[in-house]
Structure formats: structure tokens, C-alpha cells
N, C-alpha and C positions, 0 to 999 in steps of 0.2 A: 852766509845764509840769511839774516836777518836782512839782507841790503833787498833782496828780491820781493817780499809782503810791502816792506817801503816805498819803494817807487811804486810798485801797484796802487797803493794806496792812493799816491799823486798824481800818477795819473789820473786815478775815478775821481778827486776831490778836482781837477782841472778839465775834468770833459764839460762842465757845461757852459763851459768860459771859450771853448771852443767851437762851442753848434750856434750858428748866425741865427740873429734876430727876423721873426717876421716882422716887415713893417706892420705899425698898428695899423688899425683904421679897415674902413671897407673896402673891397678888392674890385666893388662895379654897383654901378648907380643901384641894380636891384638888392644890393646887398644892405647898401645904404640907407635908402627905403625902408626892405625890411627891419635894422637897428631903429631906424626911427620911430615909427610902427610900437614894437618893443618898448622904446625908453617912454613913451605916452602914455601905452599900456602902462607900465610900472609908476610913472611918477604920478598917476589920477586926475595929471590934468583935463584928460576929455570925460571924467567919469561923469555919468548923470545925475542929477540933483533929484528926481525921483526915487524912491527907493524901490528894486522888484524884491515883492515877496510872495512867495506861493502858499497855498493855503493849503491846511492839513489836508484835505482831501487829495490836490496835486502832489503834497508829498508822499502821501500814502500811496498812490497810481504809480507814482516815479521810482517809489521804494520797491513795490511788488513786481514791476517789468524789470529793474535790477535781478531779480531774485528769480524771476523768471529764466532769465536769460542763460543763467548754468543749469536750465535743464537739457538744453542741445546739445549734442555731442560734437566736438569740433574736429574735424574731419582730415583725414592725415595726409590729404592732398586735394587740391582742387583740380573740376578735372576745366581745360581752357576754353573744351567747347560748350557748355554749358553754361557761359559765363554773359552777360551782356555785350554789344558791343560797343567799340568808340569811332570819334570820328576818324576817317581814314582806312579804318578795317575792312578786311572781306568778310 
């Protein structure tokens, strides 16, 4: 009886020793890009030596249209014709 929880057990302690590795790395130049893009982002090397700061007044506008913003009721479906269109569409 005890022999069946057992091997279960080793089983689950060896399934991950059995699921194949993705190779690392990016899968297509636009991937690649994008990661690069990213690690820039993160590591501040392009960051600007300016500082942007906004002034209370911009914060205050920026704060109130936030707060604005749930006064809309968000809508339980869009309808598609109503919608803008894109290129290529009828």
C-alpha cells in the first residue's frame, strides 16, 4: 500500500527533469529588437540628462481627468460598427 503514494511522489519530483528546455535567446530579429529596446529601457543608458518635471498645476489637471475618468460607464460590449476604421477595411 505504501509502495503506490511513493512512486507517485517520483514521479512528480522527476517530471521536470523530463519537459525539454526552450532554447534561450530571441526567436526572430523582431524579438530581438524588442529585448534590446527593453534592456536600454532598464539599464538608463539612453535616459535624458534633463530632468521632466511637471508643475502643480499639470499635476493637478492630470490628477482630476484620472478621477474623471470613472465617471463613465464602461460598456458591456462594443458595438464594431460604430467603431473607427482601419486601413484595409470596408
Amino acid at each position: 500500500m505504501m509502495k503506490l503514494p511513493c512512486l507517485a511522489s517520483v514521479a512528480v519530483l522527476a517530471l521536470p527533469f523530463s519537459v525539454m528546455a526552450i532554447e534561450p535567446g530571441p526567436s526572430s530579429p523582431q524579438q530581438a529588437a524588442t529585448e534590446n529596446w527593453l534592456a536600454l529601457q532598464v539599464s538608463g543608458r539612453a535616459a535624458s540628462t534633463t530632468p521632466q518635471t511637471a508643475s502643480a498645476t499639470e499635476r493637478d489637471v492630470a490628477a482630476q481627468r484620472w478621477v474623471d475618468s470613472f465617471k463613465h460607464e464602461i460598456p458591456a460590449f462594443f458595438e464594431q460598427k460604430i467603431g473607427g476604421k482601419t486601413e484595409g477595411s470596408n
